[in-house]
C-alpha positions in Angstrom: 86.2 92.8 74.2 88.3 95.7 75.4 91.6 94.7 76.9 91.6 95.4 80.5 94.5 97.8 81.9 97.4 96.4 83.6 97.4 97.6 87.4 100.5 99.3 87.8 101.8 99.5 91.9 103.6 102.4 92.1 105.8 102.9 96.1 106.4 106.0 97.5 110.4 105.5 98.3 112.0 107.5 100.6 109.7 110.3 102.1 112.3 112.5 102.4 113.4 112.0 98.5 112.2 112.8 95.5 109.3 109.6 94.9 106.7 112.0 95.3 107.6 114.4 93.1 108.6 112.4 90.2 105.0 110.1 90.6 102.7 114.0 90.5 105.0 114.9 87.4 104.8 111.8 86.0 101.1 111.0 86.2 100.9 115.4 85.2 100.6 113.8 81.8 97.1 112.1 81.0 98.2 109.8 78.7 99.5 107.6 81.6 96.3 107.1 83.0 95.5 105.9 79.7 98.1 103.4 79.8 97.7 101.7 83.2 95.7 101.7 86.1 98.3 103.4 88.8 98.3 102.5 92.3 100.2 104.2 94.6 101.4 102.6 98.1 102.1 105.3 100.1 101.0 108.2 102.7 98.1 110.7 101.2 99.3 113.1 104.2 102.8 112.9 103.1 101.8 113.3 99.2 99.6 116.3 100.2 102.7 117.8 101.6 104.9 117.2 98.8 102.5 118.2 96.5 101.9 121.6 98.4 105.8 122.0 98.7 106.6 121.9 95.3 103.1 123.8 94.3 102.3 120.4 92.1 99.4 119.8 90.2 98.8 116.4 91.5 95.0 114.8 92.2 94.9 111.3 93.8 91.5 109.3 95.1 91.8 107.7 98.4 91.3 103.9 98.2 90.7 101.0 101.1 91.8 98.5 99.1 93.6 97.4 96.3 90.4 96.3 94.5 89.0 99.5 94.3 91.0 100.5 91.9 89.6 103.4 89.2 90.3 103.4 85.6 91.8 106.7 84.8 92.6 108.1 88.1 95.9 108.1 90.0 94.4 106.1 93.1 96.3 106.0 96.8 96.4 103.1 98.8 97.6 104.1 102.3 100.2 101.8 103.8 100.3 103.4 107.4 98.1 105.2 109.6 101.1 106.7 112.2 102.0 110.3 111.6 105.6 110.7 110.0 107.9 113.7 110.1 108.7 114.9 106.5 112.5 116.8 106.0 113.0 116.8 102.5 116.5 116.0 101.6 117.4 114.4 104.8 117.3 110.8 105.1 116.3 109.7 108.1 115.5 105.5 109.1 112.1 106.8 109.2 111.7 107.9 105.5 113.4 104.5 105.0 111.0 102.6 107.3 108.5 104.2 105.3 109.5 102.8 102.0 109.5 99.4 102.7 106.5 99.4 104.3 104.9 100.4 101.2 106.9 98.0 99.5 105.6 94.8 102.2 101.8 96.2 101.1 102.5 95.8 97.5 104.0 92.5 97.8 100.5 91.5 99.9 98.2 92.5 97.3 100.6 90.8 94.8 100.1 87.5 96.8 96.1 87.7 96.5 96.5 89.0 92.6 95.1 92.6 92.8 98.5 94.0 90.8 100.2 93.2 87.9 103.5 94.8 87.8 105.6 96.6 90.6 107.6 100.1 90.0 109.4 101.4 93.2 110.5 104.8 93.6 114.0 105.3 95.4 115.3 104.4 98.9 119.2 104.5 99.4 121.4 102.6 102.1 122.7 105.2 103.6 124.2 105.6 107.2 120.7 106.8 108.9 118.8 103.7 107.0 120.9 100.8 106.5 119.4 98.7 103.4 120.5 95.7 101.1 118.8 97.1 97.9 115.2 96.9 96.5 116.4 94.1 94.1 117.6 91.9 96.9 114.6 92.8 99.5 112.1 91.7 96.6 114.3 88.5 96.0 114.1 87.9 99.9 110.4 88.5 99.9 109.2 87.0 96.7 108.7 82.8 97.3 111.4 81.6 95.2 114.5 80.1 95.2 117.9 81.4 94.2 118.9 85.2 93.2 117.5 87.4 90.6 119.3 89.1 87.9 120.0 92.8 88.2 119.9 94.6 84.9 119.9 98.2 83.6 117.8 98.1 80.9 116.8 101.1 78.1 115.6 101.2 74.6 118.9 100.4 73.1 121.2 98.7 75.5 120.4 95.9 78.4 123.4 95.1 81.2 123.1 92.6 83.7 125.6 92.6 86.4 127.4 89.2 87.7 127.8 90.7 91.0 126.2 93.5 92.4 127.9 96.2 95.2 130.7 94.0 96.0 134.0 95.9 97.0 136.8 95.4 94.2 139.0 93.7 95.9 135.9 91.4 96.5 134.6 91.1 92.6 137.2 88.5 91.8 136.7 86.2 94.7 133.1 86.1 93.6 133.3 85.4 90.3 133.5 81.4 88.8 132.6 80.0 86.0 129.5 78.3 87.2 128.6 82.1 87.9 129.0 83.2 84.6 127.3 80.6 82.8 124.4 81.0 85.4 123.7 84.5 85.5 124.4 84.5 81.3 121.9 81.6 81.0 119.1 83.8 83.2 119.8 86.8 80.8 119.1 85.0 77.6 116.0 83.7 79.2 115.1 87.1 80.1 115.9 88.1 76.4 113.4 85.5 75.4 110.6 85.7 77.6 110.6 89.5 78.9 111.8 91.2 75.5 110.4 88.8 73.2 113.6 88.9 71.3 114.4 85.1 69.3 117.7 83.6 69.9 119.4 86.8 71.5 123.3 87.6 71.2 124.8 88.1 74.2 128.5 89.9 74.8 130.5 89.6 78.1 132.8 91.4 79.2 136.5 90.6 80.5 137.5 91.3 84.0 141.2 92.7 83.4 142.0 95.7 81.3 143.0 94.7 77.8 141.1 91.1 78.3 144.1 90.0 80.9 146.6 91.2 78.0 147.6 87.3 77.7 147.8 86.3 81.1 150.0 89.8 81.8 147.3 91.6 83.1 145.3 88.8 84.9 144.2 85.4 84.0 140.6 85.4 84.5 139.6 85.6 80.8 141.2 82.8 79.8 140.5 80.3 83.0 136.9 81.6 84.0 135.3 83.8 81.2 136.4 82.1 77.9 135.7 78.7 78.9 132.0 80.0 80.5 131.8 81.0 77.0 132.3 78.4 75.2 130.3 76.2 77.4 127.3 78.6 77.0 127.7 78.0 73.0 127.5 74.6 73.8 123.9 74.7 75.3 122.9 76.8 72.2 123.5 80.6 73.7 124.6 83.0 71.3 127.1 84.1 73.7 130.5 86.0 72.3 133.5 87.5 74.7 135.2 88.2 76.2 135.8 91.7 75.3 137.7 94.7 77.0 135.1 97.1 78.3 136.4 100.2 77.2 136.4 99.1 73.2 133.4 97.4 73.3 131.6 100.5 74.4 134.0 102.8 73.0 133.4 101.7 69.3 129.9 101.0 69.8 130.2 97.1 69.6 127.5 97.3 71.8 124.9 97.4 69.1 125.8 94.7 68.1 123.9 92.3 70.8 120.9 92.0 72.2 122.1 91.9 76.2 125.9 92.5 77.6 127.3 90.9 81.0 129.0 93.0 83.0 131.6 91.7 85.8 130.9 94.4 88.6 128.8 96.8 88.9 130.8 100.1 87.6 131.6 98.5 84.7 128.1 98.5 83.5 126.6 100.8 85.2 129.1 103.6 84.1 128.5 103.5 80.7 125.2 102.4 80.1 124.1 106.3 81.7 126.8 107.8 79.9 124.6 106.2 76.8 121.3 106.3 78.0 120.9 109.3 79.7 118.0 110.5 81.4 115.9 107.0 80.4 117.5 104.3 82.1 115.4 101.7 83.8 116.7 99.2 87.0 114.8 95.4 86.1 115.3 92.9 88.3 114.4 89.4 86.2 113.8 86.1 87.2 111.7 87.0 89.7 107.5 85.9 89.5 106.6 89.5 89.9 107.5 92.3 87.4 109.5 94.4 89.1 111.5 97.9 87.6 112.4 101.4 89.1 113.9 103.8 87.8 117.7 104.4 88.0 118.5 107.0 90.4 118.8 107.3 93.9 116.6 109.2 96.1 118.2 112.7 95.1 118.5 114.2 98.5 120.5 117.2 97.1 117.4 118.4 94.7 114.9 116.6 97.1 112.1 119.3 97.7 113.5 122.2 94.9 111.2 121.0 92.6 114.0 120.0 90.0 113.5 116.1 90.2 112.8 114.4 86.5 110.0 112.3 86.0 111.5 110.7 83.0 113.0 107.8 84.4 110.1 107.2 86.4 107.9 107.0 83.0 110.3 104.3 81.7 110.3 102.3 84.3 106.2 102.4 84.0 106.5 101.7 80.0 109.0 98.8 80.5 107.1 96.9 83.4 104.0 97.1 80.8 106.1 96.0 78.0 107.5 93.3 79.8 104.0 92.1 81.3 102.7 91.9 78.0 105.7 90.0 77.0 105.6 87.3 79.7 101.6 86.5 78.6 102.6 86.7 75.0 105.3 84.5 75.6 103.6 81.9 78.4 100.6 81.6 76.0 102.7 80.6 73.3 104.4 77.8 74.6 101.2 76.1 76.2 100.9 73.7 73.5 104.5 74.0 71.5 104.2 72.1 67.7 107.2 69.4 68.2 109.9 69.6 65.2 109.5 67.7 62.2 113.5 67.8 61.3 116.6 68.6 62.8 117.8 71.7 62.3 121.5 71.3 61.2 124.6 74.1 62.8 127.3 75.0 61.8 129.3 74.4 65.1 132.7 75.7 63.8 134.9 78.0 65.6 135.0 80.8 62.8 130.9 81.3 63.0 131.0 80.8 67.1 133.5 83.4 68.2 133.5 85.8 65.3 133.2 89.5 66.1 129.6 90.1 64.8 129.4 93.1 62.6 128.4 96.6 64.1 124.6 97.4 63.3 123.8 99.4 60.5 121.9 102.6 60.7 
């Protein structure tokens, strides 16, 4: 029997950004409608007149309900009936209101399982719309208990991020080592369950430049990170670190593991799109729903010239399928686990534990 296609809910963002313009150029491409069945939350007044601003190719079918749903047609599912004044490139808390509306209607049809997987297009906090994030208003709205974890994820690097659009002077207040090991712990479970990769290595990342320099530079490496660390080895997470930022990026250490743990949010988010340009993907895991976007802002500047690229957009699409099919993979493999007929024996000495794993080979 033929596999049926995962329904995709796809949010407008910002109406005075660039959603709609990245969804029409996106979805220009008819192999995505053989991938997914795309739902998008939104306004079909305000997609008509992005569509007739940027003289895009861009057909949609008006649906009621999420049920209605069409195979290989980009169907809209209108979130509000009120008229809304479009500016492009001028964000207003009305083109912000707008967002999260569409956002709360997704969520619904989540709740009484008409969607699969959730891709939102970009809404900033800015200081006409003040907003917490997408990742924290799905964590907010989503029944469960405790944070996510916030990740930038591409086809050859994954960061999560301990703290997330804290001030500086803040980051080291906020960081513990219960923290560490917590927000570590959810990424290897992430690894696991979402990329279906077996008994991921995992690389964090020192606070202080030169990894505190001995204590010179800052002592959080050796009283927080190192002993978060170890303690993670313990539990049996490949975990290695910590390691000075700019060398571990700088000489490509980084493809050497299967997830990094970065301390603040620059310091992942700085080189992972210096290395991943143009295809980076924002995943929020640990959350019941699938939930990615693509990571950029709402690109007021270009909002409306027509010079908005869809790419992002398409990865965030390909990763939330990936990492639906993952999660069923994964769940229906450990309904009925074999137990273990022997005891598998480690080698729990310090040389094989914190040695600085070899860089990949091409």
């Amino acid at each position: 029997m033929e596999q049926s296609k995962i329904r995709v809910a796809i949010t407008h963002g910002d109406t005075n950004g660039v959603g709609y313009e990245v969804i029409f150029k996106a979805f220009a491409d008819p192999t995505m409608l053989e991938l997914c069945t795309p739902i998008i939350y939104g306004s079909p007044k305000v997609a008509a007149y992005h569509r007739k601003a940027l003289n895009l190719e861009g057909n949609f079918t008006i649906i009621n309900k999420a049920s209605d749903a069409s195979d290989g047609k980009l169907n809209m599912l209108p979130v509000f009936d009120e008229e809304i004044k479009v500016e492009l490139g001028k964000p207003s808390e009305e083109s912000g209101a707008a967002a999260l509306k569409a956002i709360d209607r997704a969520l619904e049809d989540y709740r009484q399982g008409l969607i699969d997987v959730l891709v939102t297009a970009p809404v900033d906090n800015n200081n006409m719309f003040r907003f917490s994030g997408q990742d924290r208003y799905l964590e907010d709205h989503l029944d469960r208990s405790g944070q996510g974890l916030s990740m930038l994820i591409s086809e050859r690097l994954r960061v999560a991020l301990l703290t997330r659009n804290l001030p500086i002077k803040q980051v080291t207040e906020h960081i513990s080592q219960d923290l560490i090991t917590k927000k570590t712990t959810a990424l290897y479970e992430s690894l696991c369950k979402d990329f279906c990769i077996t008994n991921p290595r995992i690389a964090v990342l020192a606070l202080n430049p030169k990894t505190g320099e001995k204590g010179w530079a800052g002592t959080e490496e050796q009283e927080l990170i190192a002993p978060a660390v170890a303690a993670l080895c313990e539990k049996g997470i490949q975990t290695f670190g910590p390691y000075a930022a700019d060398d571990f990026f700088g000489n490509g250490l980084s493809e050497a593991f299967d997830g990094v743990v970065a301390m603040h949010h620059d310091q992942g988010a700085t080189p992972f799109r210096s290395l991943t340009f143009n295809e980076g993907v924002a995943y929020t895991a640990g959350l019941p729903l699938v939930c990615t976007a693509p990571d950029h802002t709402a690109l007021y500047d270009i909002a409306g010239k027509g010079q908005a690229d869809e790419n992002m957009l398409r990865h965030a699409i390909y990763a939330a399928i990936d990492i639906f099919r993952h999660r069923t993979a994964f769940d229906e493999a450990h309904i009925n686990p074999l137990k273990k007929l022997y005891k598998e024996k480690r080698d729990d000495s310090e040389k094989v534990r914190f040695a600085i794993p070899k860089k990949a080979e091409k």
